[in-house]
C-alpha positions in Angstrom: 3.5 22.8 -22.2 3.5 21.0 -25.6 1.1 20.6 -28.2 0.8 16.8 -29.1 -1.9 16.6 -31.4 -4.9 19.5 -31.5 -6.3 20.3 -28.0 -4.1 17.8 -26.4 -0.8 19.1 -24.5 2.0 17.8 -21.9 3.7 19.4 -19.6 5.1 19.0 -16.1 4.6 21.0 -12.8 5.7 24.2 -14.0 2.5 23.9 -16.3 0.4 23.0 -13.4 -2.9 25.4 -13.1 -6.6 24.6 -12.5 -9.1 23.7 -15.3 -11.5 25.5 -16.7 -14.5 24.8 -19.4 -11.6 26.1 -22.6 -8.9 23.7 -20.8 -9.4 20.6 -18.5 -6.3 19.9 -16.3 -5.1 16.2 -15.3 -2.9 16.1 -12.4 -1.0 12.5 -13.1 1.0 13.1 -9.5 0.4 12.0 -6.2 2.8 14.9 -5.0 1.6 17.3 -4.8 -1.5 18.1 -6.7 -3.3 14.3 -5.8 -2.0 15.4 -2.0 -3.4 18.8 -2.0 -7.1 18.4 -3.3 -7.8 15.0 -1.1 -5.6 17.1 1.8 -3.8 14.3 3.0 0.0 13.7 3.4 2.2 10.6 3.2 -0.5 7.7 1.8 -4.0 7.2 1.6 -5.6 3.7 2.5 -6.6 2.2 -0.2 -10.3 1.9 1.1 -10.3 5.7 0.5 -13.1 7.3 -1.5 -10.8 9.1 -3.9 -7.6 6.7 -3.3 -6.9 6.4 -7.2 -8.8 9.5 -8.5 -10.4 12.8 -7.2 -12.6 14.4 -9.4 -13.8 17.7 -9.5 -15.6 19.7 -12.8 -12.7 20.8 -14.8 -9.8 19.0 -12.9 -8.5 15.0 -12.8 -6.8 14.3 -9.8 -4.7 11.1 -10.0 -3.0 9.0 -7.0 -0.1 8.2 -9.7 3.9 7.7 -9.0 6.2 6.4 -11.5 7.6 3.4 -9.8 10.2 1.4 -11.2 7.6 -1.9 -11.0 4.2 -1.9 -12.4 2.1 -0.5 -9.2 -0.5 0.7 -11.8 -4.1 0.0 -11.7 -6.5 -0.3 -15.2 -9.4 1.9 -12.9 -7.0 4.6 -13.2 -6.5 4.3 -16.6 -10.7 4.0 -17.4 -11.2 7.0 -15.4 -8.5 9.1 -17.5 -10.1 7.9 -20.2 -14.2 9.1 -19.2 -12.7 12.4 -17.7 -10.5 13.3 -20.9 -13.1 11.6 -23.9 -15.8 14.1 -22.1 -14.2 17.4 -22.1 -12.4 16.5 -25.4 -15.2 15.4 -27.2 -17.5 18.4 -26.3 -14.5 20.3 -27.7 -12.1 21.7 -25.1 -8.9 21.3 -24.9 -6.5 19.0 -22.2 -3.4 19.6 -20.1 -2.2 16.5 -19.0 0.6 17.1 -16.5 3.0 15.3 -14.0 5.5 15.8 -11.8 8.4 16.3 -14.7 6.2 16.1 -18.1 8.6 12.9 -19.0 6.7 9.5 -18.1 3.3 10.0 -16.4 1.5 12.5 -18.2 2.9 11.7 -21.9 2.0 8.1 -21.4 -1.4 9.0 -20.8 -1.7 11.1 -23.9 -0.2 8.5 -25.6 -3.3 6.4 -24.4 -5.7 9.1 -25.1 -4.6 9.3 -28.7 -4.5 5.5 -29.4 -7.5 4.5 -27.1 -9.7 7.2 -27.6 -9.2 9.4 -30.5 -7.4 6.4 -32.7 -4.9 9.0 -34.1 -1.7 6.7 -33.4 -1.2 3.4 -33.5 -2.9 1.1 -30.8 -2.6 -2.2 -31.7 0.0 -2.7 -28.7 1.8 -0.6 -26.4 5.2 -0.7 -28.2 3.4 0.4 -31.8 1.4 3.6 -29.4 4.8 4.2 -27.7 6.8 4.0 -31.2 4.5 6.4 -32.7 4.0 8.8 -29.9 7.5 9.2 -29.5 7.7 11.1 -32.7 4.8 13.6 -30.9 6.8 14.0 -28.2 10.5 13.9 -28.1 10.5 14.6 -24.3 9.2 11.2 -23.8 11.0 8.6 -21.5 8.3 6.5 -20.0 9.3 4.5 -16.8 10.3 1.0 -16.4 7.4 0.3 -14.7 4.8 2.3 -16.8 6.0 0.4 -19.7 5.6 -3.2 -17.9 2.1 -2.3 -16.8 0.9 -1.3 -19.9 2.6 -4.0 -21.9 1.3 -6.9 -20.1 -2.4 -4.8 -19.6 -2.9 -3.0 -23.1 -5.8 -4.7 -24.0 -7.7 -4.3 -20.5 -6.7 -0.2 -20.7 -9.3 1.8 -23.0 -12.0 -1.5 -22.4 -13.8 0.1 -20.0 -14.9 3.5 -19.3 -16.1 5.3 -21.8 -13.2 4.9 -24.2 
């Protein structure tokens, strides 16, 4: 787990654990954490409740891979956004993790700190990833990660709470 700016950390599944009021947990995987808490293996349909998102208290569950082509949606992104602005601005702290702590879950700090709490750059996508990469040196967003949010910057963060 790393510290990218106060309260705010990164890990991957080895830093996986459930939230509590002093730390909310995101899970930005589909496999296993996104599988576990909806109970469901292989795919969802995408008319499912909690096909993007399961939320419980203290805990983000996100239906998020890191595919090589942009298969994101924004209504992920806006629901990050409420879930983390709400536990971080009451003051607690957040674990956003993924599978490897490299892609997923940094990129959505990286969104957090530009959308929400304005401490890096977010102008565009390149400036937030530019500046963010100094944060975190583990950092190696996917090709498709980096299309999405390149061609969708200005729709993430409109919405949501953020």
């Amino acid at each position: 787990m790393v510290k990218v700016h106060d309260r705010l950390y990164v890990g991957g599944e080895v830093t996986c654990q459930l939230g509590s009021a002093e730390l909310a947990v995101v899970h930005a995987c589909k496999s296993p954490c996104h599988q576990r808490a909806v109970a469901y293996t292989g795919s969802l349909p995408p008319q499912h409740p909690h096909y993007l998102a399961l939320r419980h208290p203290y805990d983000l569950y996100l239906n998020i891979i890191d595919p090589p082509v942009p298969l994101f949606k924004t209504e992920t992104f806006a629901q990050f956004l409420l879930f983390a602005s709400e536990h971080y601005d009451r003051g607690g702290s957040l674990l956003i993790h993924c599978n490897k702590g490299e892609s997923r879950a940094p990129t959505l700090a990286l969104v957090f700190l530009a959308k929400h709490l304005r401490a890096i750059p977010g102008d565009s996508f390149a400036a937030a990833r530019d500046a963010f990469a100094s944060l975190y040196v583990g950092y190696h967003p996917g090709t498709g990660i980096q299309q999405f949010l390149g061609t969708n910057w200005a729709l993430v963060g409109a919405t949501g709470g953020a």
